[in-house]
N, C-alpha and C positions, 0 to 999 in steps of 0.2 A: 504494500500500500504506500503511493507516495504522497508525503506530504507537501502542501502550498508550499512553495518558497518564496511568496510575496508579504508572508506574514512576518513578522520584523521577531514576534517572541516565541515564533518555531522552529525547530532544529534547524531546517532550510530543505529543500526538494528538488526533484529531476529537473532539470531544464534541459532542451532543444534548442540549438538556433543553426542559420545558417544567412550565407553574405549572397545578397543576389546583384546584380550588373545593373540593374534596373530600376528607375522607379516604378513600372508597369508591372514586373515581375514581384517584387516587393507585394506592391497595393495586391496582387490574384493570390499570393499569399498568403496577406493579412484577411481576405475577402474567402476560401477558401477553409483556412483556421475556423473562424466564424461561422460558417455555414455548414458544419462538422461540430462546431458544441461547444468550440472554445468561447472561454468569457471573454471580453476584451478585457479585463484588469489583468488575464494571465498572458497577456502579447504586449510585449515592448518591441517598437520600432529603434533604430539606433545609426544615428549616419555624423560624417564628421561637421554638419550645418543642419542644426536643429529645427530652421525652417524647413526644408527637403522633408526631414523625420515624421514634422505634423501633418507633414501633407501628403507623406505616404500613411501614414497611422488615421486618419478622417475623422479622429473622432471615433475609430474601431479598434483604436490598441491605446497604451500606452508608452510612455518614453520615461528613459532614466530620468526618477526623483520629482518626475509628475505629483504632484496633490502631496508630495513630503515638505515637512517645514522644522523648523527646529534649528539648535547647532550642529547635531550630526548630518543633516543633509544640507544645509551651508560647509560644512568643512567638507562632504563627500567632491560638494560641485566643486570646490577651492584646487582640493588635492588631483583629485582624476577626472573629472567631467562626470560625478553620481556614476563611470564603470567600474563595475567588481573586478577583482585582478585576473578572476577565469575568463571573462570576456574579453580584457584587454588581450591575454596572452595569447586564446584562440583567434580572435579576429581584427588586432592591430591594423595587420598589414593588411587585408581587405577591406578597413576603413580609410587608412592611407590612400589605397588604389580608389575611393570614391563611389567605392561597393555600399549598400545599403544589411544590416546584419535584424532581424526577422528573431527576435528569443522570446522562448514561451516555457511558462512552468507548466508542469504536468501534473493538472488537478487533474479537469474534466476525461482527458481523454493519456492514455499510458504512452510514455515517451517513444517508444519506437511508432507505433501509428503518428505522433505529431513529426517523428522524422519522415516519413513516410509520404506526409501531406507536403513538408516543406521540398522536399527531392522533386515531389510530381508538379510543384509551383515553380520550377526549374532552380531552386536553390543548391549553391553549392558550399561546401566544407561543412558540413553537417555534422555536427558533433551532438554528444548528448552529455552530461554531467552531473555531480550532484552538488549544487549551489549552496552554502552557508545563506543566512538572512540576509537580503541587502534592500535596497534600495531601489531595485532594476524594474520590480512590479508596484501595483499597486498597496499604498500603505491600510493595512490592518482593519480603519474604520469605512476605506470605502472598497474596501474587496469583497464582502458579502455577496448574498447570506451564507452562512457556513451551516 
């Protein structure tokens, strides 16, 4: 059973992601996720211009450190940009390259079907992991209902 890893005071859970070329690819993605059962508080959009990221995310994902406030997510944005260190490591250099990176925790539906979905939206570097709490999803009071 895995658990949310958008919850900040749960162990942390599976996450999927992967980097696609595209904003088109990206958005059939995110639209695809969605249309399969994912919530949108469990998809973070992530690109190196934060504009690009909202506009591939429509309103049907979210983005690092969305709806978080506080000093821990001021010192996240300060330090890394609100990215966890597994994301950075994974998918730097497809952010660099101008790739769009597509991560989603694995409530609704079990990480290999969401890699599954992200591969058939043509994503590539598909990794799967298992995330400490961060930042990446949605915070704790607006993730519901549990």
């Amino acid at each position: 059973m895995a658990t949310t890893s958008y919850l900040e005071e749960a162990a942390g859970g599976m996450v999927t992601a992967a980097a696609f070329d595209d904003d088109d690819a990206a958005v059939s993605a995110v639209t695809l996720l969605r249309e399969s059962g994912v919530r949108e508080q469990d998809i973070s959009v992530i690109a190196r211009d934060r504009h690009r990221a909202e506009r591939v995310a429509g309103g049907r994902a979210w983005l690092p450190l969305k709806g978080w406030s506080g000093i821990m997510a001021r010192l996240a944005r300060a330090l890394n940009g609100g990215l966890p260190k597994d994301v950075r490591r994974r998918y730097d250099k497809a952010l660099r390259e101008g790739k769009i990176v597509v991560a989603v925790a694995a409530g609704t539906q079990p990480p290999d079907t969401i890699a599954v979905l992200l591969a058939q939206a043509r994503g590539d570097v598909v990794e799967t992991w298992w995330q400490r709490p961060t930042m990446l999803f949605a915070p704790p009071e607006l993730a519901g209902p549990f």
